[in-house]
C-alpha positions in Angstrom: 86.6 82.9 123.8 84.2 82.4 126.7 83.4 85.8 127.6 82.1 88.8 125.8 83.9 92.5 125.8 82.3 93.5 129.2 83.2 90.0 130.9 80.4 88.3 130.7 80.0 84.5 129.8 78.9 84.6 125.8 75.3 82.9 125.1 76.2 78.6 124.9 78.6 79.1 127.6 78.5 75.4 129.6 80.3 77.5 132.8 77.2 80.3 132.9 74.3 76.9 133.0 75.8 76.7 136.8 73.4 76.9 140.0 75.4 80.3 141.2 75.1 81.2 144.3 72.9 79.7 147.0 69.4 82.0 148.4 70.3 83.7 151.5 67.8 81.4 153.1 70.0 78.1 152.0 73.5 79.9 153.8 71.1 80.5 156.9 69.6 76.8 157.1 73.0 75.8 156.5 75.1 78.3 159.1 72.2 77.6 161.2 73.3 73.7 161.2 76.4 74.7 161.8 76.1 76.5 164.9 73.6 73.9 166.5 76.1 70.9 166.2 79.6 72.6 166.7 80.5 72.7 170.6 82.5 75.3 172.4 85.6 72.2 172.5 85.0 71.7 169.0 85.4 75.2 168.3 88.1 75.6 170.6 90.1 72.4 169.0 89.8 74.0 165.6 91.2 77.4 166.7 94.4 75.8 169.0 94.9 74.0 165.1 94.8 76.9 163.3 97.1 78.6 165.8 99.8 75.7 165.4 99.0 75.5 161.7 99.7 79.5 161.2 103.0 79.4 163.3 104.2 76.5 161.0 103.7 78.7 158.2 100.3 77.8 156.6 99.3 81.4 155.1 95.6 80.6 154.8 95.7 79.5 158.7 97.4 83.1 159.3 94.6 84.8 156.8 91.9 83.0 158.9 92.8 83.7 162.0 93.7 87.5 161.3 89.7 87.6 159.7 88.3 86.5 163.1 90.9 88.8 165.6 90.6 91.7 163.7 86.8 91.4 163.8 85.7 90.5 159.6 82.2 91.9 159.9 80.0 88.8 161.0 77.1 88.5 158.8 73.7 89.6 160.7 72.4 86.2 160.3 75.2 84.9 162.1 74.6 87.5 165.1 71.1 86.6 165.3 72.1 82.8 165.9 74.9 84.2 168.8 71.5 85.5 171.0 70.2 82.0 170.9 66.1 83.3 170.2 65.0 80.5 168.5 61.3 82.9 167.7 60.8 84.0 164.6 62.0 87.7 164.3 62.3 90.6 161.8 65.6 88.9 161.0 63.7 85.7 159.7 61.0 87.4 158.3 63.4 89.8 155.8 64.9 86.2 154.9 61.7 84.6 154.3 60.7 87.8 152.0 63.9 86.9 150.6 64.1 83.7 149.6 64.8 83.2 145.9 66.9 86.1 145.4 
């Protein structure tokens, strides 16, 4: 058995020795990236592909696409990139008090 009675991985476990999950800072460097190299084409591209891909049937086209129209909440981060302030703000400097969590 892998995991104890409340879920957890059991002490020796090789699946718990695993990174985890990235800091918040490393998701912002990395959606940051993101939105500085993907153009409005590009973007719109992927979302005419999604649109064929859905009406062919591909359910995780369909899930996507129903996320972004029915507004999944966008991740503060992510609204702070859409102003296009490239200054350090309070937004930056929560993540910077942040890092390593």
């Amino acid at each position: 058995m892998n995991r104890d009675n409340n879920g957890r991985f059991i002490k020796g476990n090789e699946a718990a020795k695993g990174k985890g999950r990235p800091t918040l800072r490393q998701e912002y460097d990395y959606q940051r990236a993101v939105v500085e190299c993907l153009t409005m084409d590009d973007w719109h591209a992927i979302i005419c592909r999604a649109i064929a891909d859905a009406a062919d049937g591909d359910a995780k086209a369909r899930q996507w696409l129903t996320d972004i129209v029915l507004q999944q909440p966008i991740p503060f981060h992510a609204m702070y990139l859409a102003t296009g302030e490239r200054e350090p703000t309070a937004m930056e400097a929560l993540l910077d008090d942040m890092a390593g969590y």
